[in-house]
C-alpha positions as CSV (number, residue, x, y, z in Angstrom):
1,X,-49.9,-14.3,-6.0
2,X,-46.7,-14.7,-7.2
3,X,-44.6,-12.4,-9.3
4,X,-43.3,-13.8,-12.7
5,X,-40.1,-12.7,-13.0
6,X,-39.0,-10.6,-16.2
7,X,-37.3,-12.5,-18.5
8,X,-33.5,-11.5,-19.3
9,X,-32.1,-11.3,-22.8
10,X,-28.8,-13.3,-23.5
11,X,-26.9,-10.4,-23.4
12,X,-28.0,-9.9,-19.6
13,X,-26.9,-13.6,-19.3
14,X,-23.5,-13.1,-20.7
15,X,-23.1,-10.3,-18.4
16,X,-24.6,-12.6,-15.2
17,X,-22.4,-15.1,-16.2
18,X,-19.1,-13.6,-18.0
19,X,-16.8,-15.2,-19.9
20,X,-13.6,-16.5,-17.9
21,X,-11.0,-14.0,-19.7
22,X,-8.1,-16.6,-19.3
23,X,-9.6,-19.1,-21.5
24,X,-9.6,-16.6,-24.4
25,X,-5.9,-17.8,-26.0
26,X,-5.9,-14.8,-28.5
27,X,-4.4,-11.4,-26.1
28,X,-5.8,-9.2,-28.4
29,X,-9.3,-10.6,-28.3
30,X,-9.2,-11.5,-24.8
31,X,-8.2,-7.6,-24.0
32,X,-11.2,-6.5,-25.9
33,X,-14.1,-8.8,-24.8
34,X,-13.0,-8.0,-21.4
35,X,-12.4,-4.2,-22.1
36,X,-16.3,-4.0,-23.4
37,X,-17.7,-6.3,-21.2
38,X,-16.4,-3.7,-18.2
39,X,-17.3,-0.8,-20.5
40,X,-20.7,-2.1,-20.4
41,X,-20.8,-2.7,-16.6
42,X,-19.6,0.5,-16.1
43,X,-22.0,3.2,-18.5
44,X,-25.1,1.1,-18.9
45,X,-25.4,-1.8,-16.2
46,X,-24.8,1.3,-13.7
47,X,-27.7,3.1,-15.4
48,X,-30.2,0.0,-15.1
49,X,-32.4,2.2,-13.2
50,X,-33.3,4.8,-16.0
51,X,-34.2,2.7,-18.7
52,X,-36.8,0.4,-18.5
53,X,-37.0,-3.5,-20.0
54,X,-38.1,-2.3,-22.9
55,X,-36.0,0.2,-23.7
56,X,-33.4,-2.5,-22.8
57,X,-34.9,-4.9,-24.9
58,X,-35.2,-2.2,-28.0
59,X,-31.4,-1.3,-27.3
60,X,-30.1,-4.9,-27.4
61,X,-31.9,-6.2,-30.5
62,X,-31.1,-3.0,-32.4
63,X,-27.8,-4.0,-31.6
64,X,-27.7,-7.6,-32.8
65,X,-29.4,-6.0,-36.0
66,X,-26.6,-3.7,-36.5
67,X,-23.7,-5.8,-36.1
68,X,-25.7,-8.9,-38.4
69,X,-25.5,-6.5,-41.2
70,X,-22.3,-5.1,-40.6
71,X,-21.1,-8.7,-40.2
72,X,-23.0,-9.9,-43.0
73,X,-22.2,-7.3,-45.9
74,X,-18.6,-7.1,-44.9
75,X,-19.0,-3.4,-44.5
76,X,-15.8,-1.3,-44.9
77,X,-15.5,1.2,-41.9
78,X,-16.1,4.3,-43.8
79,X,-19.4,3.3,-44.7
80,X,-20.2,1.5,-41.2
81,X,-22.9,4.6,-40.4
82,X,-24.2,4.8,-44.2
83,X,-25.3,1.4,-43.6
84,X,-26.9,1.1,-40.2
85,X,-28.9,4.3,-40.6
86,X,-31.5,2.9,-41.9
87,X,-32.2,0.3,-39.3
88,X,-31.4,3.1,-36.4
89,X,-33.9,5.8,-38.4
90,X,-36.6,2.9,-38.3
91,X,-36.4,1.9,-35.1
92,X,-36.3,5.2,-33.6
93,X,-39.9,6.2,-35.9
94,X,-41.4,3.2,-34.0
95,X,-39.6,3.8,-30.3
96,X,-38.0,7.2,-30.3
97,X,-34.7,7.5,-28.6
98,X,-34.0,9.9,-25.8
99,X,-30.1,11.3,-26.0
100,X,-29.7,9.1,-22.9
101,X,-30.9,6.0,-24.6
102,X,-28.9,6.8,-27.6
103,X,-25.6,7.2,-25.8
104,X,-25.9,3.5,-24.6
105,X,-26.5,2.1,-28.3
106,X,-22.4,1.6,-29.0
107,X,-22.1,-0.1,-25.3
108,X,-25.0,-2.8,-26.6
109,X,-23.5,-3.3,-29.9
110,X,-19.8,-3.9,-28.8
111,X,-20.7,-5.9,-25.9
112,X,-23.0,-8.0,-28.5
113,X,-19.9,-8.5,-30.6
114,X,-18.0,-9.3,-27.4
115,X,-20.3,-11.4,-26.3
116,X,-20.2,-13.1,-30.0
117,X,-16.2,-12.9,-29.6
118,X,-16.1,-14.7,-25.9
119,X,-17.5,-18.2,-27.1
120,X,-16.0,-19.7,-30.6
121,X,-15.8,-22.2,-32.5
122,X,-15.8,-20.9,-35.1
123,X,-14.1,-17.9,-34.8
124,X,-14.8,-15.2,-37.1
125,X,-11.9,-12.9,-37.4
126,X,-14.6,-10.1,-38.7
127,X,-16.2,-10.1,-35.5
128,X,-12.5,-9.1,-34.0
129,X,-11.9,-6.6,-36.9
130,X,-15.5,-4.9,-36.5
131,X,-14.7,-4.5,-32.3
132,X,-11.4,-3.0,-33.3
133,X,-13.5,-0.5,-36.0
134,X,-15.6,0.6,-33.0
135,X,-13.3,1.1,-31.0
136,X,-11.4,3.5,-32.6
137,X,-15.1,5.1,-33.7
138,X,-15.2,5.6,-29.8
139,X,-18.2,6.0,-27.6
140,X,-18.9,9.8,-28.1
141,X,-18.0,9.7,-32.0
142,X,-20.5,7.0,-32.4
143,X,-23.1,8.9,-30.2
144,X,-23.0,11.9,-32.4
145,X,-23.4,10.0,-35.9
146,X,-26.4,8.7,-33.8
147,X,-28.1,11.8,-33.3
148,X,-27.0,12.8,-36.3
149,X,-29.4,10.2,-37.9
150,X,-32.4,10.5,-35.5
151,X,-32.5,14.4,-35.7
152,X,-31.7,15.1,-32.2
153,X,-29.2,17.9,-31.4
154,X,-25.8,16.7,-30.0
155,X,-24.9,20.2,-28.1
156,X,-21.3,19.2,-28.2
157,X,-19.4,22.5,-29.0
158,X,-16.3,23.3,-26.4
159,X,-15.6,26.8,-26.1
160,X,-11.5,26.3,-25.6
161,X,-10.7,29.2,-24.2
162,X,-13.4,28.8,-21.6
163,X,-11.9,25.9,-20.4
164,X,-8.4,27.5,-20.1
165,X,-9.8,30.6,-18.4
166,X,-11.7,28.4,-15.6
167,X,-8.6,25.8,-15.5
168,X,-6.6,29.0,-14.5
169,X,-8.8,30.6,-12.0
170,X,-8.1,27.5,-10.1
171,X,-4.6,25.9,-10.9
172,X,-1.0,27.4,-11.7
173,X,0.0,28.8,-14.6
174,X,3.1,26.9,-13.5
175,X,1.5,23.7,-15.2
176,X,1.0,23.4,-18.6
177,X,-1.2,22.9,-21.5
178,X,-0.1,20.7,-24.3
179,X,-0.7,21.8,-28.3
180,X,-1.4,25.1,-30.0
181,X,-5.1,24.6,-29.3
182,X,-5.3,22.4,-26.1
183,X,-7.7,18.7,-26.1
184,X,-10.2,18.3,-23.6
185,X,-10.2,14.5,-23.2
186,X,-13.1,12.4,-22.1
187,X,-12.3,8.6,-22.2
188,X,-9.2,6.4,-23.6
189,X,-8.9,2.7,-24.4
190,X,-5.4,1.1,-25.7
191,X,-3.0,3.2,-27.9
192,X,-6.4,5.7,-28.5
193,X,-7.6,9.0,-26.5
194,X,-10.9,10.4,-27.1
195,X,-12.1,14.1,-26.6
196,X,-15.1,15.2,-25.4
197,X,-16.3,16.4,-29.2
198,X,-15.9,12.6,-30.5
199,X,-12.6,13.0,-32.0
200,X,-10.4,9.9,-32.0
201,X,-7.0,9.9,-31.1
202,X,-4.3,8.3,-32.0
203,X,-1.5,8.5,-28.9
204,X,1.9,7.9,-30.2
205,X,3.2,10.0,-27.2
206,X,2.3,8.7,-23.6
207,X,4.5,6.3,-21.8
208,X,2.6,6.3,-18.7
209,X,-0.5,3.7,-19.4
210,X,2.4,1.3,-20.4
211,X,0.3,-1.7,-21.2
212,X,-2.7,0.6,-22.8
213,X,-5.2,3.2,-21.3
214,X,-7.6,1.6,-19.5
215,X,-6.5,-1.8,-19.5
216,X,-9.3,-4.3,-17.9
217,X,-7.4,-6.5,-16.2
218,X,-5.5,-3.5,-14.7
219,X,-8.7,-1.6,-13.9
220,X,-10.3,-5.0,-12.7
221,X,-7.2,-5.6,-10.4
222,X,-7.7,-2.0,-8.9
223,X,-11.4,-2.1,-8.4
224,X,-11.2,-5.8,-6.4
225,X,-8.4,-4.5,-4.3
226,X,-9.8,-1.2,-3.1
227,X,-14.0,-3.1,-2.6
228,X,-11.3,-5.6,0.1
229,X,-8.5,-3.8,1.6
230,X,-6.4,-0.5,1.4
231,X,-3.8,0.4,3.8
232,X,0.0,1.6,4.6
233,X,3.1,-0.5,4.8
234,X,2.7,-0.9,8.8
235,X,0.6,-3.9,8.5
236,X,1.4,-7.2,7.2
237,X,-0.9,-8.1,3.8
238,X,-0.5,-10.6,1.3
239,X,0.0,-8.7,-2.2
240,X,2.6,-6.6,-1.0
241,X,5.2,-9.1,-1.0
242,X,3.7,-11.1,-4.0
243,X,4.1,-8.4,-6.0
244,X,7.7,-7.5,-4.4
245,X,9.0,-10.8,-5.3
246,X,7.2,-10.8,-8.9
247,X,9.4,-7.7,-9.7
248,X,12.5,-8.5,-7.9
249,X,12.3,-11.7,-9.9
250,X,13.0,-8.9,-13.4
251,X,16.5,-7.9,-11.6
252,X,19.9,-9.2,-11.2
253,X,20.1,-11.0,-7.7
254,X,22.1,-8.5,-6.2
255,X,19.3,-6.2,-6.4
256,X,17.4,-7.3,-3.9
257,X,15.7,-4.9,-1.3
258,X,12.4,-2.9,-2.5
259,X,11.0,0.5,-1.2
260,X,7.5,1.6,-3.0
261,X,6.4,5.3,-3.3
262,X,3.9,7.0,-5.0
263,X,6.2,9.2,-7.7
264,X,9.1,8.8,-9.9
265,X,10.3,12.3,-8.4
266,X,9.6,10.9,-4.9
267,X,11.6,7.4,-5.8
268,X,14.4,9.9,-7.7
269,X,14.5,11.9,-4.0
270,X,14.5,8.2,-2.3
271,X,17.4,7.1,-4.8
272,X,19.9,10.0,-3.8
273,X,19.2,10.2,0.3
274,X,19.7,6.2,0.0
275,X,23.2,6.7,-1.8
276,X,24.3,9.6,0.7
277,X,23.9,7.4,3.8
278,X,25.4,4.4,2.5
279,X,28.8,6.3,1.2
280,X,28.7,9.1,3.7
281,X,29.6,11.5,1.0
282,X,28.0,14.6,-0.5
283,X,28.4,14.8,-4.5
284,X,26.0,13.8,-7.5
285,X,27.5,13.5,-10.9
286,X,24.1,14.0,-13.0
287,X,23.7,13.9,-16.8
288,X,23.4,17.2,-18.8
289,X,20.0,17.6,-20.2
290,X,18.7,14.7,-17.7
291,X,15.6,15.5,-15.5
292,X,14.6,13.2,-12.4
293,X,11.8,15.0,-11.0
294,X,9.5,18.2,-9.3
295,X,10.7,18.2,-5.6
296,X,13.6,20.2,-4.3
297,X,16.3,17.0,-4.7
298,X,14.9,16.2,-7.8
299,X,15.4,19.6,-9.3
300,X,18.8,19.5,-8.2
301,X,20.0,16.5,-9.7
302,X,17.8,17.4,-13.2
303,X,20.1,20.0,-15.6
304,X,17.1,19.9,-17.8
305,X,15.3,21.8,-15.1
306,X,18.1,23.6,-12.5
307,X,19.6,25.1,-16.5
308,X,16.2,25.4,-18.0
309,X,14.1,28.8,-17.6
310,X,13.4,29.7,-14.2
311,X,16.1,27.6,-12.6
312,X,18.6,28.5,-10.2
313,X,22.0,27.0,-11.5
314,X,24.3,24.3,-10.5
315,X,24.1,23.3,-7.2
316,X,27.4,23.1,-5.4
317,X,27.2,19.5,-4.9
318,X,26.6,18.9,-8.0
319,X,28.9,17.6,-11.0
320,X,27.4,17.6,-14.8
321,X,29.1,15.1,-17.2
322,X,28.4,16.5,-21.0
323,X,25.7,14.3,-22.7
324,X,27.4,11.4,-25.0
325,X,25.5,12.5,-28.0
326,X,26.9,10.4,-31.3
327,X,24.6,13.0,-33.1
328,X,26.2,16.7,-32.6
329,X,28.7,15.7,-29.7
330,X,32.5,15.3,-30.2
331,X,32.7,11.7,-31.0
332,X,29.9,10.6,-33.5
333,X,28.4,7.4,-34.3
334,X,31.0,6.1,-36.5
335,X,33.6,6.7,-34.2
336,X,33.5,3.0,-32.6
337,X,34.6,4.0,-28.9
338,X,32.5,6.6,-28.5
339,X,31.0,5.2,-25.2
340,X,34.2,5.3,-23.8
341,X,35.6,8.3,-24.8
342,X,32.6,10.2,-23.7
343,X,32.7,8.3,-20.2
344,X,36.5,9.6,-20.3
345,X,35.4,13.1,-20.1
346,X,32.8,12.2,-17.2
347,X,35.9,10.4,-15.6
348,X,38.2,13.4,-16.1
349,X,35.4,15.7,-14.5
350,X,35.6,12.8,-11.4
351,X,39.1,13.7,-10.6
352,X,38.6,17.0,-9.9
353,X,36.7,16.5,-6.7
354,X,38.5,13.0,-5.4
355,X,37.0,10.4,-3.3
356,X,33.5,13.1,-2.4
357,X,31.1,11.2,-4.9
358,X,28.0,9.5,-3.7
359,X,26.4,8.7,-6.8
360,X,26.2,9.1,-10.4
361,X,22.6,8.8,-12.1
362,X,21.6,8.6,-16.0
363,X,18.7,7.2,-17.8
364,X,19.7,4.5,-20.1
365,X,18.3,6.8,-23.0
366,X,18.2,10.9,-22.0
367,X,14.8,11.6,-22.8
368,X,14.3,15.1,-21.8
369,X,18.2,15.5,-24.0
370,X,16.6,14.6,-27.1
371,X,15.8,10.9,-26.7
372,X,19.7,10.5,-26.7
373,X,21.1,7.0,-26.2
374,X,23.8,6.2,-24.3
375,X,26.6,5.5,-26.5
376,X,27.9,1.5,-26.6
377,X,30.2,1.2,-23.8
378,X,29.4,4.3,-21.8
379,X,28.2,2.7,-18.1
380,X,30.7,0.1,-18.8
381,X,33.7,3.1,-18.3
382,X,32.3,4.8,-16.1
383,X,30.7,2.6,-13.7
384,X,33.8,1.6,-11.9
385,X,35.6,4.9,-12.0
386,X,31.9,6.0,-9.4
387,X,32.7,2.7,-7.4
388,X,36.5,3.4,-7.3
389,X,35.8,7.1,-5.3
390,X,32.9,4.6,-3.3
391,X,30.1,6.2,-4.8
392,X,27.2,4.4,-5.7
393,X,25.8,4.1,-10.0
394,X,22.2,4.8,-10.1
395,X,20.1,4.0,-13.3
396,X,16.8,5.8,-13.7
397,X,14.1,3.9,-15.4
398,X,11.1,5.3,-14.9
399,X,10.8,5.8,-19.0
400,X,12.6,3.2,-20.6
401,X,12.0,0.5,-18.2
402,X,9.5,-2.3,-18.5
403,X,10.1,-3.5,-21.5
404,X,9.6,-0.8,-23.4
405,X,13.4,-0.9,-25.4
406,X,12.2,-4.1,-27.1
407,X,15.3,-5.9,-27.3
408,X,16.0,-5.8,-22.7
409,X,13.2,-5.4,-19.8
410,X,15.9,-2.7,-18.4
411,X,17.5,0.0,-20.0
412,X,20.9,-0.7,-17.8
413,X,20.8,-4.3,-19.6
414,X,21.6,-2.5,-22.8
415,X,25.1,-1.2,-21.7
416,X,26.2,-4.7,-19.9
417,X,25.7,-3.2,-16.7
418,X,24.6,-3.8,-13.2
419,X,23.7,-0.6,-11.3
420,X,23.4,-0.4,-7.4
421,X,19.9,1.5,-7.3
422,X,17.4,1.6,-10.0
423,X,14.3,4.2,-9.5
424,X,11.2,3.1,-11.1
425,X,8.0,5.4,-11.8
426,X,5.0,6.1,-14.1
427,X,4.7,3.5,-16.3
428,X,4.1,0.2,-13.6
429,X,1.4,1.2,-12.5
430,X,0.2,2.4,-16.1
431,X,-1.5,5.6,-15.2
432,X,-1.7,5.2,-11.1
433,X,0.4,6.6,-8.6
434,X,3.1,4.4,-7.8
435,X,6.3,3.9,-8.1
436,X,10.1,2.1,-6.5
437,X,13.5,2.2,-5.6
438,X,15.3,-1.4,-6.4
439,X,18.9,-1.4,-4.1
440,X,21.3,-4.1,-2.9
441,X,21.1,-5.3,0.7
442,X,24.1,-3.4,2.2
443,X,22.3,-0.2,0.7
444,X,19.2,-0.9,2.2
445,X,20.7,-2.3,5.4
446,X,22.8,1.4,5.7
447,X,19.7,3.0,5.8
448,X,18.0,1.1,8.0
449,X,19.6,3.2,11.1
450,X,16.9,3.7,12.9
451,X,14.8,6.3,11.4
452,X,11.8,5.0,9.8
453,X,11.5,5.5,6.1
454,X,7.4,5.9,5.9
455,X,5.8,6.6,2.5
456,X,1.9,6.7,3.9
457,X,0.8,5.3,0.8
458,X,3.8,3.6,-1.4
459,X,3.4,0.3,-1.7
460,X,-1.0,0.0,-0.6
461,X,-2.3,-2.8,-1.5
462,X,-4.6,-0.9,-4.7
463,X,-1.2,0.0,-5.5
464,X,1.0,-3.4,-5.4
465,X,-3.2,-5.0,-6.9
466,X,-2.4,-2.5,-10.1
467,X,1.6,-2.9,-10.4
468,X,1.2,-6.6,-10.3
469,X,-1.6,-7.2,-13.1
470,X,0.5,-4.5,-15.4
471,X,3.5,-7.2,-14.9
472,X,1.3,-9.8,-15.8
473,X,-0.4,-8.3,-18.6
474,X,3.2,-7.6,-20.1
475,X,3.9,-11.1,-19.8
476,X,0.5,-12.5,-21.2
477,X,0.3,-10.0,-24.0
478,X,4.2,-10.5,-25.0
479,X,4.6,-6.6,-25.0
480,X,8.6,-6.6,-25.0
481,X,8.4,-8.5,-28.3
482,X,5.7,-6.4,-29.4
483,X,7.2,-3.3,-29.0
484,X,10.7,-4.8,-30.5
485,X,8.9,-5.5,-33.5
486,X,6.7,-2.9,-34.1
487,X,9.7,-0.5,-32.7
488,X,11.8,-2.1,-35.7
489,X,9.3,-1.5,-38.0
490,X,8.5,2.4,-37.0
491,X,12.6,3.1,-36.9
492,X,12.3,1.7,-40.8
493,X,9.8,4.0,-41.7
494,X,11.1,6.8,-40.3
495,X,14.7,5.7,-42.3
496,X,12.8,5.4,-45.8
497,X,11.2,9.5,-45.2
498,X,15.0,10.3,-44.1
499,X,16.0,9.4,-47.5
500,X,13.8,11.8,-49.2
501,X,13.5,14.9,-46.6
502,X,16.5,16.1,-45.8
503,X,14.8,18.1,-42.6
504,X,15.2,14.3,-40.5
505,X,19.0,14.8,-39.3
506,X,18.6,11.7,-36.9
507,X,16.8,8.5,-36.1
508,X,17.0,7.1,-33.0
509,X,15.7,5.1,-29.7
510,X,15.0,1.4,-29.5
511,X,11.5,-0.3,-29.1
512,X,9.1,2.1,-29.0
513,X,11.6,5.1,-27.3
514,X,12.4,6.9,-30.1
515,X,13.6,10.4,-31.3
516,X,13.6,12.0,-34.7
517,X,15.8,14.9,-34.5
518,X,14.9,17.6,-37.3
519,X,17.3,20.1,-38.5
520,X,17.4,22.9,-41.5
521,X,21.0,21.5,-42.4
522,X,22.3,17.9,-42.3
523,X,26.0,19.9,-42.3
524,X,25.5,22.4,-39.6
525,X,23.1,20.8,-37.6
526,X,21.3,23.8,-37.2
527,X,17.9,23.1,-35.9
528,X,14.9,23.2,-36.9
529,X,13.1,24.3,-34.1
530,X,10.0,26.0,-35.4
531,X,9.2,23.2,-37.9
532,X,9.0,20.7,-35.3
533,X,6.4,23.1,-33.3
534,X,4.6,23.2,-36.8
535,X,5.2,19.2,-37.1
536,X,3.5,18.5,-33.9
537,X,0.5,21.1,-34.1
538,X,-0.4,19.2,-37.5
539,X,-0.2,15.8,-36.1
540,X,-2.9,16.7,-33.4
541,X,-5.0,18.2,-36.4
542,X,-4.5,14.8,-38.3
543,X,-5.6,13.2,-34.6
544,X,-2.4,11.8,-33.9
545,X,-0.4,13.1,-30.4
546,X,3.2,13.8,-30.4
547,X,5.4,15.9,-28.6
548,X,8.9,17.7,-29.1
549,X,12.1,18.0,-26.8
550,X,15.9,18.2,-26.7
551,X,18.1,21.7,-25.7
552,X,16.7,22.9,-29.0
553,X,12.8,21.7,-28.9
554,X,13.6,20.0,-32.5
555,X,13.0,16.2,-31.7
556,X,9.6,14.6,-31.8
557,X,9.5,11.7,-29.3
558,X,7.5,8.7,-29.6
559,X,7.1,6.5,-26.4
560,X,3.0,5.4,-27.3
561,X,1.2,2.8,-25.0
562,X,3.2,-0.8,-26.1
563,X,0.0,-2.0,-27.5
564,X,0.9,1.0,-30.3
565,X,1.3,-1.8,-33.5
566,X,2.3,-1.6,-36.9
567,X,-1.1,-0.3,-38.3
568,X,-1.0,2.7,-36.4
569,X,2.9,3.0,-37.5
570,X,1.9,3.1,-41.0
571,X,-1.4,5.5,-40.0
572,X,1.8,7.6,-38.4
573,X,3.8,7.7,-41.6
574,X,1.1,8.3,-43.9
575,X,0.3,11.9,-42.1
576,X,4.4,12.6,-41.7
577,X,4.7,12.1,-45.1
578,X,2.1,14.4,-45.7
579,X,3.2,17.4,-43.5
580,X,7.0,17.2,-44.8
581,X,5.2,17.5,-48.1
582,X,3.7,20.6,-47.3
583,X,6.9,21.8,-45.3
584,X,9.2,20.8,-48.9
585,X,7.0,22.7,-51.2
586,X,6.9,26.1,-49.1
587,X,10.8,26.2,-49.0
């Protein structure tokens, strides 16, 4: 006798039969149905097996209950769990949950609101607003409350040091731990990181995930790629060179040729052997302050690190131009040529070793320095004073690149500028291991001289599957306008606090690269060092990540995810405000 086959809810259609993200017009709603649709293929679809239909069934129509009255009532966010617990208590009298059932409920109701989301008219902009609530709720936030409600223990206590003392029996000491009392993170989605307690954080720091932790189309690109095919660059395969030509097509024509690696310090190392066989020379003028990675090169080119603690000095190939800072340097910011007064000085230092330079690198804005900008002007001078000696201008990228200064795609296209090499890194793969060195053809035609350059895996085919879905993603989700604007709209902020706390010296950066230089005197300069320690510690207890940097440790940077908007700006500002409250009235 034949079977009759269960019957599957409309959710398990959806999810049979997903939506076809492209046809969503709205980014920011496309993003999310597809980020929760995958969220829910991932942590329950892959746990089919331990629940049964019924407890399926219970989960899903608990979860259209919950959102029809969140929906329905309007309800603000601060009373989302006031008003569901009533529903949840009931339905768990009649079918208790067990934790692992539990744990699933926020995967049903935001793929229910997804699913809602995915096929309009009409669309119901509270639908969009409630999946944008939950999401910052997160997964193990909204797990807890759950508990909470049903009486069952959530066990989710971290014992800090603990996790130090084991992370230490087995790594370095050499690496370290961010913030006072270090996170221990569990998931992250967008501009937000969650911890393994619940906590939600807001991430106003990372560059790396570029286009947003966990991006689906990023993550979906990965996933298809290494189910088909994943190899080294000594075969011939199809999205290698599609994605090759898709990011040569962001350059000026001259740069032309394309070698992928898996590191920024690797493409850094890449960047400086390339310049030494085409000019046949020996030196490296570097930028003081300016770091361009962990291996032995790297460190050598990178003052921030060969000056820093633990470093060995100078290198004798080596020549430091002073950092052009219009902050504390020399020439200032209203002194109109400083660009080219500070490249005079870099051009001076040139002329004490004639015609032995074989490249001069800089990042478009010194990050390690301070979040420095280069002065108006600066690559202009100096540029052809390198080519003059035949040495070769590299321009590093690997943190302001992408579109991440708002107004260009490349940091070089601020300063008028076309550089012979540009190293790329971190942020186009947003979060996986790849990473490029951009060169002309006579550069890449000298080192072609018969010993193989192999990177075993630069440029495999996950890799070129990820960098090529970040590109488009940019594109789609208009992310260099994105982060022009809400970059404007931060630096404006920041300027209104400057007015009333005399503890901001500087404002700085462009997009979303900024600085905020702090200092104990807007006369002498002198910084404030141990206030910007206290600054960042209180922004991780507010649940919002920063960090500090500069010679002095007295800048907070902010590079978040591009996807960072003007919400979380003023969510930002509201806690500042609050902590150089605190620091004014204990003076």
């Amino acid at each position: 006798m034949q079977q009759t086959p269960t019957p599957i809810s409309p959710l398990e259609q959806w999810l049979l039969h997903p939506p076809i993200w492209h046809t969503i017009t709205n980014p920011n709603q496309r993003k999310l149905v597809h980020y929760f649709y995958q969220q829910f293929q991932s942590e329950v679809i892959s746990q089919r097996g331990q629940i049964t239909t019924q407890e399926f069934t219970q989960l899903y129509e608990l979860a259209q209950q919950i959102n029809q009255q969140l929906l329905t009532q309007n309800t603000p966010t601060s009373n989302f769990f006031t008003s569901i617990s009533p529903l949840l208590s009931k339905s768990h009298q009649q079918h208790p949950f067990s934790k692992i059932r539990l744990s699933l409920l926020y995967y049903f109701i935001t793929a229910d609101l997804a699913h809602q989301l995915s096929f309009p008219p009409p669309f119901n902009p509270s639908i969009l607003q409630s999946l944008n609530t939950w999401l910052t709720i997160n997964p193990i936030g909204a797990t807890n409350r759950f508990m909470d409600t049903c009486n069952i223990s959530t066990n989710n206590n971290i014992d800090i040091q603990a996790e130090i003392t084991l992370r230490n029996t087995y790594l370095s000491q050499a690496m370290s731990i961010s913030y006072k009392t270090p996170i221990k993170l569990s998931k992250a989605a967008f501009q937000y990181m969650y911890d393994t307690s619940g906590n939600t954080y807001l991430d106003a720091y990372n560059n790396i995930p570029l286009v947003g932790h966990s991006h689906p189309k990023v993550v979906e690109a990965g996933q298809r790629q290494m189910a088909r095919l994943n190899t080294n660059t000594r075969y011939l395969y199809d999205i290698m060179h599609q994605y090759a030509q898709q990011l040569l097509a962001k350059f000026p024509p001259s740069l032309n040729k394309i070698f992928f690696v898996n590191s920024g310090s690797a493409a850094s190392d890449l960047a400086i052997r390339l310049a030494i066989t085409h000019t046949q020379k020996e030196k490296v003028m570097v930028m003081e302050h300016g770091y361009h990675g962990n291996t032995r090169l790297g460190i050598a080119i990178s003052p921030y690190k060969f000056d820093g603690k633990g470093g060995q000095g100078t290198a004798d190939f080596i020549l430091t131009a002073p950092i052009p800072d219009t902050y504390r340097g020399l020439y200032r910011k209203n002194e109109p040529e400083a660009g080219s007064k500070y490249a005079q000085e870099a051009i001076d230092l040139l002329q004490t070793t004639p015609n032995q330079i074989a490249a001069f690198i800089a990042e478009p804005i010194i990050g390690c320095g301070g979040q420095v900008p280069l002065p108006g002007g600066y690559l202009k001078h100096i540029y052809p004073s390198i080519r003059a000696q035949g040495g070769v201008c590299i321009s590093d990228e690997v943190q302001v690149g992408f579109g991440r200064l708002g107004t260009h795609f490349w940091g070089f296209e601020m300063q008028e500028v076309i550089p012979d090499i540009v190293i790329l890194g971190k942020p186009m793969g947003n979060c996986h291991p790849i990473a490029a060195v951009v060169c002309s053809t006579p550069i890449a035609e000298s080192f072609a001289n018969g010993m193989e350059f192999f990177s075993s895996f630069g440029g495999n085919p996950v890799s070129c599957a990820i960098g090529k879905a970040v590109l488009e993603v940019l594109e789609e989700e208009h992310l260099q306008a994105h982060a022009l604007a809400t970059g404007t709209y931060f630096i404006q902020q920041f300027r209104q606090l400057q007015s009333r706390f005399p503890i901001i010296g500087d404002v700085r950066g462009s997009g979303l690269f900024l600085g905020v230089e702090l200092v104990k005197n807007r006369t002498s300069l002198v910084p404030a060092t141990k206030e910007a320690a206290y600054i960042k510690n209180k922004f991780k207890e507010n649940y919002i990540l920063v960090s500090t940097d500069g010679p002095y440790n007295n800048v907070l940077k902010m590079k978040p995810p591009l996807c960072f908007n003007q919400q979380n700006v003023d969510q930002f500002m509201q806690v500042f405000e609050t902590i150089l409250q605190s620091i004014a009235c204990n003076d």
